[in-house]
C-alpha positions, 0 to 999 in steps of 0.5 A, a space after each residue: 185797832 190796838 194792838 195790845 200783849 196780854 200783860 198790857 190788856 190788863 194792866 190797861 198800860 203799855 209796856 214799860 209804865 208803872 201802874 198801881 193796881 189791886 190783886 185779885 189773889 194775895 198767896 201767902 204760905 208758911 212764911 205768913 208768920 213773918 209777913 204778919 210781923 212786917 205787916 205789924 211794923 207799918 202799922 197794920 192791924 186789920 187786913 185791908 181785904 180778907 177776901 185777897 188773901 189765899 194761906 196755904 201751909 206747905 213748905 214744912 208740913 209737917 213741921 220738922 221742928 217746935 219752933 216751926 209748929 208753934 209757926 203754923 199755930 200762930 198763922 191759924 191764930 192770925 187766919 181766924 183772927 183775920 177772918 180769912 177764909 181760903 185757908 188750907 192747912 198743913 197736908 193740903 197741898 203745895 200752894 200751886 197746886 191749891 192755887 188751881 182751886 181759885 185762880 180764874 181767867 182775866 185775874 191778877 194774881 201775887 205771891 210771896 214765892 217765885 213760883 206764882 207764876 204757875 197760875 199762868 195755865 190758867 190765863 191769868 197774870 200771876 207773879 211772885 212778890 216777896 214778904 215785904 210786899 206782900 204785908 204791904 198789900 195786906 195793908 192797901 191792898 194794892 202794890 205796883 207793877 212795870 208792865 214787862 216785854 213780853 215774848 211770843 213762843 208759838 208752838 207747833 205740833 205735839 210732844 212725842 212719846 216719851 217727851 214732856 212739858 219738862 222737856 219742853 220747859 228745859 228746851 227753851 231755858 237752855 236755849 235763852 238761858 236762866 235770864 233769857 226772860 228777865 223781867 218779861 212775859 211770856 206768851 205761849 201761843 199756835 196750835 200746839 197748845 191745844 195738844 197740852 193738858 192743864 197739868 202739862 201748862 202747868 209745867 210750863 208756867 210754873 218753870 217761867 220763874 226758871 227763865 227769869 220771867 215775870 210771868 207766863 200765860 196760856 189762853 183760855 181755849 176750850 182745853 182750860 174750858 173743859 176743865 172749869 166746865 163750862 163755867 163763864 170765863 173773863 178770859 184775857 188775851 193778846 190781839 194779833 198784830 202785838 209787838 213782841 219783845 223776841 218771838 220763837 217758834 218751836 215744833 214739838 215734834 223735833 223734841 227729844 227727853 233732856 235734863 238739866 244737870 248740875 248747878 243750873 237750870 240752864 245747863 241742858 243736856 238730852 238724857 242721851 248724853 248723860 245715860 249711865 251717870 249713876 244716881 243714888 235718889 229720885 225725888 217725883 213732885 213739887 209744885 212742878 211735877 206733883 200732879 195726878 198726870 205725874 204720878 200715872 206716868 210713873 205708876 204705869 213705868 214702875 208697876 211690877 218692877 222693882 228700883 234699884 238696890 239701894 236707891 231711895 225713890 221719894 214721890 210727893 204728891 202735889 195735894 191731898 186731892 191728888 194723893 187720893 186720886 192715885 190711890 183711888 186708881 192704885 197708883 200708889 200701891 204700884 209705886 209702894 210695891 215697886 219700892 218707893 216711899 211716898 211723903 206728904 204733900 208738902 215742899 220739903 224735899 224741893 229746899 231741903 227743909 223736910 224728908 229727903 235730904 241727900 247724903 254727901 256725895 249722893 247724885 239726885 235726878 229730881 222733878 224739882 225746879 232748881 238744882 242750885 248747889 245745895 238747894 235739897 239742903 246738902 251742898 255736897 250732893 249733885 241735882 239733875 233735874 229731868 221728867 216723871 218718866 225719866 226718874 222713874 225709869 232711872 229709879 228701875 236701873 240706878 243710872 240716867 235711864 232714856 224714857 223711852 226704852 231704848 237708847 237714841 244718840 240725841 245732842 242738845 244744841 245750847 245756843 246760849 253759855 251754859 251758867 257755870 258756878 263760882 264758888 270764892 276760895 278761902 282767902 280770895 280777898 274780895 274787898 278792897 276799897 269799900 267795893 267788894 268785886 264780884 264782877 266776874 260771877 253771873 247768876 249769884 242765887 238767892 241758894 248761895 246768898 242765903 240758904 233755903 233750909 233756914 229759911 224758916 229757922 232765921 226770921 226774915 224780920 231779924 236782920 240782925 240774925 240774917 247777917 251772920 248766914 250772908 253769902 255763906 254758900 258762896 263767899 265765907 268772908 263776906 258777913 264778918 268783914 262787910 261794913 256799913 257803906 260798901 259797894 257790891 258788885 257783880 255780874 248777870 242774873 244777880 239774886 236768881 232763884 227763890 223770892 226769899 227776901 232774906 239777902 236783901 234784907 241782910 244787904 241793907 242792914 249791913 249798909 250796903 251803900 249800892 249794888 251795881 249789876 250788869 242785869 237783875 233778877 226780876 224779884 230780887 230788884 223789888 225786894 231791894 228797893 222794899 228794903 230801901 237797897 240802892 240797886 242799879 244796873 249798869 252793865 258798862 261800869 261792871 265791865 269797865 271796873 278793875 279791882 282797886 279802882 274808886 267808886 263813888 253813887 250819886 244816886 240822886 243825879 243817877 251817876 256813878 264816878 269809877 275813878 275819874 270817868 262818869 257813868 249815867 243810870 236811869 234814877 228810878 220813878 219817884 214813888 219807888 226813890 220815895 221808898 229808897 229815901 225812907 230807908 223801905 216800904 215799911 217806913 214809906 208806908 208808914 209815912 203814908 198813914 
């Protein structure tokens, strides 16, 4: 009898191998544009399978700018070019949300964001890629995977009134923290389960990014039965005696509403201790909490009251279906009436791309999945991050309001250190030696690295045009004085947060010689390698390494010399140094033709 995980059932391999494989669904959004130049550069000119490819345009719809505009046009050009026939036009809807259209039991499915993984509430093996990679599967039409741990959580019970997958996701992020789940699947399994809707796995899927995981998965029972009605399923799952990295068991009775305040994730706290915390703005959406479920919850809290005088409530239904839903029912007349201004089905407010942006000094409660410093395009706001039910109640009296009417004397109790932001002051030399000495600085996101409302301003493909923004939401310094074969070092969970590929294409294009790191960011590790940068983890030299001290990589022998004292580092699988050696994935593809 085998005893496989989930992730193992599909990739046919066991943990920890490296299996090539062709993805069943290939995502792609407003960052096509990009994709389709890094795609040209190896040499591509037809899609490899038209029929992977899903392009949904989201993040900046409707565009904010001409250039962004003169974007979509291009990508419409490129799909009919393509023939590419899953295609959803600008106001569609956010691409998780689409992705409910098409994605089935038993599939792989990738994406150019690191939101993919939403697709998991459907029982399939859904992961974020960056652009590099994904122009690379348009070009072979397959990429490879590292088959991951997995973790087995085991719900019981059912969520109290007032208590949602939100607070559920938010529960088990505090408790193992923002890297908890770094590189591994995780499998939601027990009775409790049942008693979850599609919308609410969802949730629960979608904040799996939040805790470093690949992915997350939840079975094919006879809820997500219910919702392909009856259609004949492939479903995929886990056999009973599978060996599970780490198992935990929760009893969702015992939950109570929490958020996460500012900067991370996984800085958690019960809505108890931070009542009263005045805000300024609630954002109700995304591609987490933009369902018709979410809006019902905050229709039916904020029908015949009034928000606060002088806040600003945004909703943002998660797609155009959903948008007619609620209107159908009359939830979007109660939401108007009761004083919210409702946007288009489109990502903005999340990055700080589109409306809704928070002036300086503002305190945002958001349905979002990050709360970075800056991440709604204003570093000098501050993001929490709760329910539908809890912004809509905060939205009514303009401070952090308990969902469920009254107040409780909840304590949340983190087992795991909660992430503290680091921020460089102006002139703290980190450069001395070739090295630049962020051993001290845990969790550096993709936000910091590189700012999410350039995204689409700075072209992923002009490295050049990167290097100027590199580092600057952290280290002011660090673009004008990095040079051609330093060595950057730094602490846990480095490259957390989005699948912008942007920092590592920056970091390769300076010359950065290696980056050494005591644990990684499961995306960011691909991204480095597809750019040709040396990424190693190596948790002993970080913690050994003193400013001042000489660092040498040899990194075909896999050691690292700090002063005279030899560190060894597993040397990566050929077919991946292959990659390193030809300076990318879009050199070592073209070398392949």
């Amino acid at each position: 009898m085998l005893n496989e995980t989930f992730v193992e059932k599909i990739f046919g391999a066991k943990t920890g191998s490296i299996v090539f494989c062709r993805p069943d669904i290939v995502l792609t959004h407003d960052n096509t544009v990009s994709i389709r130049k890094t795609f040209e550069k190896m040499g591509g000119e037809q899609i490899f399978d038209p029929g992977q490819m899903l392009v949904v345009l989201d993040h900046n719809a409707p565009p904010t700018s001409a250039k962004l505009a003169s974007d979509y046009q291009t990508i419409r050009n490129f799909v009919d070019e393509q023939g590419i026939q899953k295609f959803y036009d600008a106001g569609k809807g956010i691409c998780h949300q689409i992705m409910s259209y098409h994605a089935r039991p038993g599939m792989v499915i990738v994406g150019s964001d690191s939101h993919t993984c939403t697709a998991g509430a459907f029982n399939a093996m859904a992961a974020g890629i960056d652009r590099t990679e994904s122009a690379g599967i348009w070009k072979r039409g397959e990429t490879w995977f590292r088959v991951p741990e997995s973790i087995k959580i085991t719900l019981h019970g059912k969520l109290p009134e007032g208590v949602y997958a939100k607070d559920l996701s938010l529960w088990i992020i505090g408790m193992i923290g923002s890297d908890g789940a770094n590189y591994m699947s995780i499998e939601y399994h027990g009775d409790g389960v049942k008693s979850l809707s599609i919308a609410q796995r969802m949730t629960l899927a979608n904040l799996a990014s939040e805790m470093g995981a690949k992915n997350a998965v939840f079975p094919a029972d006879e809820v997500l039965q219910d919702f392909f009605r009856g259609e004949e399923l492939n479903a995929v799952w886990a056999d009973e005696g599978a060996d599970y990295f780490k198992e935990i068991e929760i009893n969702l009775n015992e939950l109570y509403p929490l958020v996460a305040a500012p900067h991370h994730v996984d800085n958690v706290k019960a809505v108890s201790e931070v009542e009263g915390i005045k805000i300024n703005q609630g954002l109700i959406g995304t591609c987490t909490n933009g369902r018709f479920e979410d809006i019902e919850i905050a229709a039916n809290v904020l029908r015949g009251k009034k928000v606060a005088h002088g806040f600003q409530l945004l909703i943002a239904p998660a797609s155009q279906k959903i948008y007619l839903q609620a209107i159908e029912k009359g939830y979007i007349t109660d939401l108007i009436e009761a004083g919210a201004t409702i946007l288009g089905s489109s990502c903005g407010p999340c990055l700080g791309t589109g409306q809704g942006i928070p002036a300086d000094d503002f305190t945002v409660l958001s349905t979002a999945n990050r709360n970075f410093k800056g991440r709604m395009g204003n570093p000098k706001a501050q993001i929490y991050l709760a329910s539908p039910a809890c912004v809509a109640m905060s939205a009514i009296t303009g401070v952090i309001t308990d969902p469920r009417g009254k107040s409780f004397k909840d304590k949340y109790p983190s087992s795991k250190k909660q992430s503290d932001t680091i921020e460089i002051k102006s002139g703290d030399n980190r450069r001395i030696n070739n090295v630049w000495n962020y051993s001290d600085v845990d969790n550096l996101n993709t936000d910091q690295m590189f700012a999410g409302n350039l995204t689409y301003n700075v072209l992923s493909s002009d490295a050049p045009a990167i290097l100027p923004h590199l580092f600057k939401g952290f280290d002011e310094s660090f673009a004008e004085n990095v040079q051609e074969g330093d060595i950057l070092i730094a602490g846990d969970n480095f490259g957390c947060g989005s699948s912008r590929e942007h920092p590592a294409v920056g970091l390769a294009y300076a010359g950065i010689k290696a980056v050494i790191v005591s644990s990684i960011n499961r995306i960011f590790y691909r991204s480095s390698i597809n750019q040709g940068l040396l990424l190693i983890v190596n948790r002993e030299v970080v913690e050994n390494y003193k400013a001042g001290d000489n660092v040498e990589v040899d990194y075909i022998n896999g050691k690292i010399y700090l002063n005279d004292v030899e560190f060894d580092f597993a040397p990566l699988p050929d077919k991946l140094m292959q990659i390193i050696k030809k300076k990318g994935l879009v050199n070592w593809i073209k070398s392949e033709v």
